[in-house]
C-alpha positions as CSV (number, residue, x, y, z in Angstrom):
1,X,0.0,0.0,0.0
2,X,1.4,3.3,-0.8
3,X,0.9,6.0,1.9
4,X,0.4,10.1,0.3
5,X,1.4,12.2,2.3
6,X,-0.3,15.6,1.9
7,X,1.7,18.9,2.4
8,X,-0.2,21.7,4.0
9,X,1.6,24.7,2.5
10,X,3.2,27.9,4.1
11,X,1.1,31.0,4.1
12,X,2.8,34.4,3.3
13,X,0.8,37.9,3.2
14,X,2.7,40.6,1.3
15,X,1.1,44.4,1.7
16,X,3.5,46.1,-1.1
17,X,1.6,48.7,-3.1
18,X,4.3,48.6,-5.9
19,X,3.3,45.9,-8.4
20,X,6.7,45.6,-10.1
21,X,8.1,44.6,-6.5
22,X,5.2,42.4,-5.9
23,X,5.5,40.5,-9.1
24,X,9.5,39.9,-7.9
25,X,8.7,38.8,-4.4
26,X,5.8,36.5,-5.6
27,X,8.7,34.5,-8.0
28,X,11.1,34.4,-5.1
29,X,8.5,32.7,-2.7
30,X,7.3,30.5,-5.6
31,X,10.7,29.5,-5.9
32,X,10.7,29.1,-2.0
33,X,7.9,27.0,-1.6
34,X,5.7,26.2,-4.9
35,X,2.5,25.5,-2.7
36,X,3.0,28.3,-0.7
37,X,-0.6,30.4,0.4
38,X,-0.2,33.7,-1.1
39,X,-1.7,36.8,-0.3
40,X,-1.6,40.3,-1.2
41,X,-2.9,43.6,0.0
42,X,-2.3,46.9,-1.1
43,X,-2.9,49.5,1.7
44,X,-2.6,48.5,5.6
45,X,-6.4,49.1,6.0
46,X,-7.0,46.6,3.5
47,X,-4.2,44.6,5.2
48,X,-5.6,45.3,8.9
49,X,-9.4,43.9,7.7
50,X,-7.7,40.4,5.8
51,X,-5.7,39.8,9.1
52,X,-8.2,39.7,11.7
53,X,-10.4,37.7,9.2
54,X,-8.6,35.1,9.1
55,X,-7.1,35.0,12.2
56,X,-10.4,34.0,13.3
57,X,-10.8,31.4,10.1
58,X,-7.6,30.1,11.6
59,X,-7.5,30.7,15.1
60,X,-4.7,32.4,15.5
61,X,-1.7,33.5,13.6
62,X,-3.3,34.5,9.8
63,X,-0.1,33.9,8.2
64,X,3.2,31.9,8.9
65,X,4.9,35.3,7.7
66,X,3.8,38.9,6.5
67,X,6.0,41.1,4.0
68,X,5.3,44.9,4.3
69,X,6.4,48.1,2.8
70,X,6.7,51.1,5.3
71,X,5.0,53.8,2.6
72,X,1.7,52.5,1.6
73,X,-1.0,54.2,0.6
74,X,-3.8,55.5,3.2
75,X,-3.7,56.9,6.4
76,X,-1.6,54.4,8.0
77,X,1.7,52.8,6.8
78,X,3.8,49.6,7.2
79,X,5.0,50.5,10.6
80,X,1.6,50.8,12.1
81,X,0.8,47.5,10.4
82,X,3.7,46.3,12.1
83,X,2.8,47.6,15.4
84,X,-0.7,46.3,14.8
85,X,1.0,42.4,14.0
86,X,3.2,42.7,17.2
87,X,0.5,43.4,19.4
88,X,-2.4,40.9,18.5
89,X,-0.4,38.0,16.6
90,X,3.2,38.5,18.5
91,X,4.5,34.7,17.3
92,X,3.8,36.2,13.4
93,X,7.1,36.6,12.1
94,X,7.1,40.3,9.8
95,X,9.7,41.4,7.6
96,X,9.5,45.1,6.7
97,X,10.8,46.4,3.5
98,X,12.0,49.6,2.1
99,X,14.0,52.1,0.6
100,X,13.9,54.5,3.1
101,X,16.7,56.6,4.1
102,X,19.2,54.7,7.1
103,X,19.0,58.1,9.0
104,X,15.1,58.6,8.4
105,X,14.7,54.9,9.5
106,X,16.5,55.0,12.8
107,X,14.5,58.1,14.1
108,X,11.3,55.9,12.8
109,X,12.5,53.2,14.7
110,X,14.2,55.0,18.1
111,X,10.6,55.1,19.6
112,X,9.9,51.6,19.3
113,X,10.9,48.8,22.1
114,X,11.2,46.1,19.8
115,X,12.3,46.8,15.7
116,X,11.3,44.6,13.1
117,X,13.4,42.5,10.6
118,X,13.9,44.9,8.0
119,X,15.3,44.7,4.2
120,X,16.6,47.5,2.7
121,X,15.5,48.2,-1.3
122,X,16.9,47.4,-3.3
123,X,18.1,44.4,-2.3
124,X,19.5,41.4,-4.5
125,X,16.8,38.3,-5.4
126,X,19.9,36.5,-3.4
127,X,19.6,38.7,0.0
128,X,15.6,38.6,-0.3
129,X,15.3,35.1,-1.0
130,X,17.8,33.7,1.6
131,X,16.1,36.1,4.9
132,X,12.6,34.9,3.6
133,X,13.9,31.2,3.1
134,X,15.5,31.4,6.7
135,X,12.0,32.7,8.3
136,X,9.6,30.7,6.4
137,X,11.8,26.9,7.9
138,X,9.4,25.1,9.6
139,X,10.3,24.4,12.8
């Protein structure tokens, strides 16, 4: 008798309002995992509304990991997504991206207790996909 073994795949939510980036990220993940659960969100309202929905579809974390740009459009940005992630799903692992200035990031950042992983654009497919590899290792 042959036994199938069936994979439950990794779920990854990327808010990233720049499609060019997004279309990048989603081959790099592909190449990561090629059942991974992809989704994507545009603005961290959008992103706010998809998280607690299915963190109540899954009791719990919504997502194994969450990809985020600090500018986004709308009233709030990446950081108050992250802030939003740390507080009700603290075991979520979050990677923010972005091209922001060192300087401008560290006075973003001073207030903070805890800082997020963070990957500086532009980064190389090589620097991206080995941090996102590294996080996404089930343990």
């Amino acid at each position: 008798m042959v036994e199938i073994k069936t994979r439950i795949g990794r779920s990854v939510f990327v808010v990233e309002d720049d499609l060019e980036l997004s279309s990048v990220i989603d081959r790099i993940l592909i190449s990561i995992d090629p059942i991974l659960h992809l989704e994507w969100a545009t603005t961290a309202e959008e992103a706010i509304t998809t998280l607690v929905k299915r963190s109540k579809e899954k009791n719990g974390n919504p997502y194994d990991l969450m990809i985020c740009d600090i500018y986004l459009e709308g009233a709030r940005n990446g950081l108050d997504l992250w802030k939003f992630c740390h507080t009700h799903y603290p075991t979520m692992k979050v990677v923010i991206i972005s091209g922001i200035d060192p300087e401008k990031l560290t006075v973003l950042l001073d207030s903070l207790e805890e800082v997020p992983l963070f990957l500086s654009k532009p980064f190389s497919v090589s620097d991206c996909s080995n941090l996102l590899e590294s996080l996404l290792i089930v343990q």
